[in-house]
Each structure stands twice: as structure tokens, then as C-alpha cells.
N, C-alpha and C positions, 0 to 999 in steps of 0.2 A: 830491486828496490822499489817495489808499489804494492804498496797496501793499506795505501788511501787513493781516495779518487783524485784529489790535486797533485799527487804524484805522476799517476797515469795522466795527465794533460800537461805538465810539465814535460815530460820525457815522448809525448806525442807532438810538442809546440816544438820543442827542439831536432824531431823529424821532420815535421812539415815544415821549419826556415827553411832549412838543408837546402830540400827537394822543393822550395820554393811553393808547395802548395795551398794555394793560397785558399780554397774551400774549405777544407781542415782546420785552416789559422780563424776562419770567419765562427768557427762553431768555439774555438775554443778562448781566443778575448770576445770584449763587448764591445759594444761601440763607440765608445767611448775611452778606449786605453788610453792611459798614460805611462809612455815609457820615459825612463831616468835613466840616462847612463854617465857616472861617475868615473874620474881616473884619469891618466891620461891619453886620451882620443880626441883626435882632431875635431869629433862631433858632439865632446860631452855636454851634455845637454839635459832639456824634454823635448819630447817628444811627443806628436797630437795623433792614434790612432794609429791602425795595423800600418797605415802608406808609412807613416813619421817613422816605426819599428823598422820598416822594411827599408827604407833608407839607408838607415845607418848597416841593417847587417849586408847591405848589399852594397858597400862601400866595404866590409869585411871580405866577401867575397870575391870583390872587383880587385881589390889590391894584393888576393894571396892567389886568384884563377881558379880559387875553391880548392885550396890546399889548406883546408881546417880541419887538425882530427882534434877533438872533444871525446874528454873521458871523465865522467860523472866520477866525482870523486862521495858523494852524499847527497842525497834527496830528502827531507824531513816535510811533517805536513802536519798542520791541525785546524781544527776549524775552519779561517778561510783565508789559512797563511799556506805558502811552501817557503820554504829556504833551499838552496842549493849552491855547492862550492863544486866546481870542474878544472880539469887541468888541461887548458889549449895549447897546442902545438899549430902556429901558424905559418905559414911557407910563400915565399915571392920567389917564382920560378924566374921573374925575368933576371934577377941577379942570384938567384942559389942561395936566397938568403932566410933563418929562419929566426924565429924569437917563442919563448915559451910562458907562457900566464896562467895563474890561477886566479881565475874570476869567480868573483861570490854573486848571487842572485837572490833576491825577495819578492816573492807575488802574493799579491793580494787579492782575490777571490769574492762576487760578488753573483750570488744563483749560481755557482757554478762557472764562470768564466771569469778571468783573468782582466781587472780592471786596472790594476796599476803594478809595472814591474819596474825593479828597480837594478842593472848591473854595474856592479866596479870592476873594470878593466885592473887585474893585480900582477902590476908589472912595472920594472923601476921605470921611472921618466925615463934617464938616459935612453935607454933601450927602446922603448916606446917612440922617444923623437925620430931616434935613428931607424927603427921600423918604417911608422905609421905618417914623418915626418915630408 
């Protein structure tokens, strides 16, 4: 699924969270990101810049011990939009417990890098609290 270039930095932004790489994440927002994240999360918010992004998914991270698998369900792109719908499968080993979402995604694209991304956490409250709670 790339064959646009916001494609290819979408699905290179979503490797370098992972692995935490934060050189890679520097080349592909600006400096200026603003992240949005909608739904129910303890953090839904904005967010000011790659630190405010990297907050919250490492708040993701911290609560599953990096038991996130992500599977791109569509990637679409034009101009200096992407959209993107995935289907997460999240896990907290300390109780063996897991929950599953499909979160949608929208970047907006400014030279080439990613100024404002927007994600809804799609997954019912109940389950959400009881996860994320």
C-alpha cells in the first residue's frame, strides 16, 4: 500500500514510534506538529510537537510493555492529506489482559512532513475504561 510519498511516511512514522526512533520521526513531522487524539483515552487531547505525540504513545506502550500489534487495514493519500484505518490488538501482560480497536487516522502534510495528525481511538468506552482505566 504506497504509491504515494505520504503513504511511504505514514507507514515509516508508524515504524520509527514502534522502535522509538526518534531521528526518523525528526525528518518526517515539522516542528510544529499538532497532534489530536479523539476517543476514549485517558489522554484525549492536543498535543504540542513530536515530545506531546510521543507522550501519549508511550503511555501506549508503558501500559501494554509493548504488546501492540497493528495491522494497516488502508492507507489512502492525496495532495497533502493521508487517511488511514488499522486494526490494534493491545495486551497488558501484568493481568493477561487484552482489548482490540480500530482506530482511524488523518495527516495533514505541509513540504512534505506531517503538521497535524489527527487519531480516534475506535473502541467502545466500556472496554476502553476497563482497559485504559
Amino acid at each position: 500500500m504506497s504509491d504515494h510519498p505520504n503513504i511511504d511516511s505514514v507507514n515509516r512514522m508508524t515504524k520509527a514510534l514502534l522502535d522509538q526512533d526518534h531521528d526518523t520521526l525528526a525528518t518526517i513531522f515539522s516542528d510544529d506538529l499538532e497532534f489530536h487524539l479523539r476517543g476514549p483515552h485517558p489522554m484525549s487531547g492536543d498535543h504540542r510537537g513530536v515530545g506531546g505525540l510521543l507522550t501519549v504513545v508511550g503511555s501506549f506502550v508503558e501500559m501494554t510493555g509493548g504488546q501492540i500489534n497493528l495491522d494497516q487495514l488502508f492507507c489512502i493519500a492525496q495532495d497533502g492529506w493521508a487517511a488511514e484505518w488499522e486494526h490494534a490488538t493491545l495486551g497488558r501482560p501484568q493481568d493477561d489482559q487484552t482489548v482490540e480497536s480500530h482506530n482511524a487516522f488523518v495527516y495533514h502534510f505541509t513540504d512534505g512532513r506531517i503538521d497535524q495528525m489527527w487519531m480516534f481511538v475506535g473502541m467502545p468506552p466500556d472496554q476502553a475504561e476497563a482497559f485504559f482505566g
